[in-house]
C-alpha positions as CSV (number, residue, x, y, z in Angstrom):
1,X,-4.6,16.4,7.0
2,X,-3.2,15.6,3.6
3,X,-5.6,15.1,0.5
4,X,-7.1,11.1,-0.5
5,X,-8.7,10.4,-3.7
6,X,-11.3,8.5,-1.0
7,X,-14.8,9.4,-2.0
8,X,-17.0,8.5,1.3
9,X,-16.3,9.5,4.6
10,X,-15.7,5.7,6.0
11,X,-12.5,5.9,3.3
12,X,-11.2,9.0,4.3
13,X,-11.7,8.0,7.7
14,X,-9.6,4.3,7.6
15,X,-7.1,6.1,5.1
16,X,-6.4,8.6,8.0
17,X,-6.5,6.0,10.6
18,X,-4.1,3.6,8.4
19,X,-1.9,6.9,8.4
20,X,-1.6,7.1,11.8
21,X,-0.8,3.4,12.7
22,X,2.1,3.6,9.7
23,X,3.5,6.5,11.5
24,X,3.0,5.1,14.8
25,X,4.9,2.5,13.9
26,X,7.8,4.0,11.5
27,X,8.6,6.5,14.3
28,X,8.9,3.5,17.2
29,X,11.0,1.4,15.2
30,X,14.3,0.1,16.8
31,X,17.5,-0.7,15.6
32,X,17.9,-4.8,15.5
33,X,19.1,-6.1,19.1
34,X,17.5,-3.5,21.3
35,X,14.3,-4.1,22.8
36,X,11.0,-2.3,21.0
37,X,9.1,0.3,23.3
38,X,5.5,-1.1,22.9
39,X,4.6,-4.5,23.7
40,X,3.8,-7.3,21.5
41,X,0.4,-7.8,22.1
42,X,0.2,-4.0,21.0
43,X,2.4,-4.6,17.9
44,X,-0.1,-7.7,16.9
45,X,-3.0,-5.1,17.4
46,X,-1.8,-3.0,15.2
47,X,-1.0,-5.7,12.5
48,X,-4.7,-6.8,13.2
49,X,-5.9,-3.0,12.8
50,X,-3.9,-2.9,9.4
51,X,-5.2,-6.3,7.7
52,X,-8.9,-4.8,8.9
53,X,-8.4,-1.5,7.4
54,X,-7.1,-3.1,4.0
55,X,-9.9,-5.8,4.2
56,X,-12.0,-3.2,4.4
57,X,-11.1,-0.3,2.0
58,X,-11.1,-3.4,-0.4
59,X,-14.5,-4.1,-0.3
60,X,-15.4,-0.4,-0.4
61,X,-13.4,-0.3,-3.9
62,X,-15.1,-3.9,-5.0
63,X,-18.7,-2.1,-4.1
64,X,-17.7,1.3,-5.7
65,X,-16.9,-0.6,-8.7
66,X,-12.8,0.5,-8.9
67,X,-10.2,-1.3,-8.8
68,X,-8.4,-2.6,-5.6
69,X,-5.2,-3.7,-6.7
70,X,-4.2,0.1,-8.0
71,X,-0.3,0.8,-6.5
72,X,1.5,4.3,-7.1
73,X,3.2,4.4,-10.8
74,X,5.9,6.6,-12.0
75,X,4.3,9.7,-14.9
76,X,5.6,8.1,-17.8
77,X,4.6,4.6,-16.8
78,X,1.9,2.9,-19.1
79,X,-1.6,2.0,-17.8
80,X,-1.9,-0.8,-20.1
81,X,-2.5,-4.1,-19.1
82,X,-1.2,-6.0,-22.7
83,X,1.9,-4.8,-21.5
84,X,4.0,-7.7,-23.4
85,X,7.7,-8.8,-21.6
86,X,9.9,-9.7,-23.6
87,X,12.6,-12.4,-22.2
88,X,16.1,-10.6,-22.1
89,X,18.1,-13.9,-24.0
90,X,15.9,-12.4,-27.1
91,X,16.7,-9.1,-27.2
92,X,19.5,-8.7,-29.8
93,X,21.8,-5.9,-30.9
94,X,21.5,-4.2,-34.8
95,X,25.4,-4.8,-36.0
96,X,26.6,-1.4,-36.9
Protein backbone atom coordinates (compact mmCIF):
# COMPACT_ATOMS: atom_id res chain seq x y z
CA UNK A 1 0.00 0.00 0.00
CA UNK A 2 1.53 3.30 -0.98
CA UNK A 3 2.22 6.06 1.71
CA UNK A 4 -0.87 9.06 2.63
CA UNK A 5 -0.02 12.08 4.56
CA UNK A 6 -3.57 10.81 6.39
CA UNK A 7 -3.11 11.10 10.09
CA UNK A 8 -6.15 8.77 11.58
CA UNK A 9 -6.86 5.52 10.58
CA UNK A 10 -10.56 6.49 9.14
CA UNK A 11 -8.26 8.66 6.52
CA UNK A 12 -6.01 6.19 5.60
CA UNK A 13 -8.82 3.87 5.43
CA UNK A 14 -11.27 6.12 2.78
CA UNK A 15 -7.87 7.22 0.94
CA UNK A 16 -7.30 3.40 0.27
CA UNK A 17 -10.80 2.70 -0.44
CA UNK A 18 -11.05 5.93 -2.83
CA UNK A 19 -7.85 4.14 -4.47
CA UNK A 20 -9.45 1.27 -5.21
CA UNK A 21 -12.75 2.52 -6.72
CA UNK A 22 -10.40 5.04 -9.10
CA UNK A 23 -8.71 1.91 -10.26
CA UNK A 24 -11.71 -0.05 -10.46
CA UNK A 25 -12.89 2.24 -12.56
CA UNK A 26 -9.71 3.44 -14.83
CA UNK A 27 -9.05 -0.25 -15.64
CA UNK A 28 -12.97 -0.99 -16.80
CA UNK A 29 -13.16 1.90 -18.96
CA UNK A 30 -14.31 1.39 -22.59
CA UNK A 31 -13.63 2.91 -25.67
CA UNK A 32 -16.82 5.25 -26.71
CA UNK A 33 -19.59 3.06 -28.66
CA UNK A 34 -18.97 -0.32 -26.92
CA UNK A 35 -20.97 -1.31 -24.16
CA UNK A 36 -19.27 -0.92 -20.40
CA UNK A 37 -18.84 -4.30 -18.47
CA UNK A 38 -20.55 -3.30 -15.07
CA UNK A 39 -23.93 -1.98 -14.96
CA UNK A 40 -25.22 1.27 -14.29
CA UNK A 41 -26.67 1.00 -11.17
CA UNK A 42 -23.07 -0.15 -10.11
CA UNK A 43 -21.34 2.76 -11.91
CA UNK A 44 -23.90 5.24 -9.94
CA UNK A 45 -22.74 3.30 -6.70
CA UNK A 46 -19.60 3.98 -7.20
CA UNK A 47 -20.06 7.78 -8.07
CA UNK A 48 -22.19 7.72 -4.68
CA UNK A 49 -19.16 5.86 -2.85
CA UNK A 50 -16.82 8.72 -4.29
CA UNK A 51 -18.99 11.99 -3.39
CA UNK A 52 -19.18 10.03 0.33
CA UNK A 53 -15.58 9.45 0.66
CA UNK A 54 -14.75 13.25 -0.47
CA UNK A 55 -17.72 14.55 1.80
CA UNK A 56 -16.18 12.81 4.31
CA UNK A 57 -12.30 13.27 4.22
CA UNK A 58 -13.56 16.95 4.01
CA UNK A 59 -14.90 17.14 7.24
CA UNK A 60 -12.11 15.16 8.78
CA UNK A 61 -9.67 18.06 7.34
CA UNK A 62 -12.41 20.93 8.54
CA UNK A 63 -12.20 19.07 12.24
CA UNK A 64 -8.35 18.62 12.03
CA UNK A 65 -8.06 22.19 11.35
CA UNK A 66 -6.22 21.80 7.63
CA UNK A 67 -7.13 22.80 4.75
CA UNK A 68 -9.57 20.90 2.31
CA UNK A 69 -9.08 22.55 -0.88
CA UNK A 70 -5.11 21.49 -1.00
CA UNK A 71 -4.44 19.93 -4.92
CA UNK A 72 -0.87 18.54 -5.94
CA UNK A 73 1.55 21.63 -7.02
CA UNK A 74 4.63 21.48 -9.19
CA UNK A 75 8.26 22.14 -6.62
CA UNK A 76 8.88 25.46 -7.77
CA UNK A 77 5.23 26.54 -7.51
CA UNK A 78 4.50 29.36 -4.91
CA UNK A 79 2.26 28.67 -1.78
CA UNK A 80 1.18 32.07 -1.68
CA UNK A 81 -2.14 33.12 -1.74
CA UNK A 82 -1.49 37.13 -2.80
CA UNK A 83 -0.48 35.62 -5.85
CA UNK A 84 -1.32 38.84 -8.07
CA UNK A 85 -2.43 38.06 -12.11
CA UNK A 86 -1.55 40.30 -14.18
CA UNK A 87 -3.87 40.68 -17.41
CA UNK A 88 -1.72 39.69 -20.61
CA UNK A 89 -2.97 43.19 -22.83
CA UNK A 90 -0.60 44.84 -19.95
CA UNK A 91 2.38 43.08 -20.12
CA UNK A 92 4.73 45.14 -22.49
CA UNK A 93 8.06 44.51 -24.07
CA UNK A 94 11.51 46.86 -22.95
CA UNK A 95 12.57 48.26 -26.59
CA UNK A 96 16.02 47.19 -27.07
Amino acid sequence: MSKHPASTKEERILYAVKKVLTRVIRETATPPGLKHPLSEACIQDMRDCLVLIASREQELARAAGRSSDERPRFSDESRSRDTVVIPISQIQRKDE
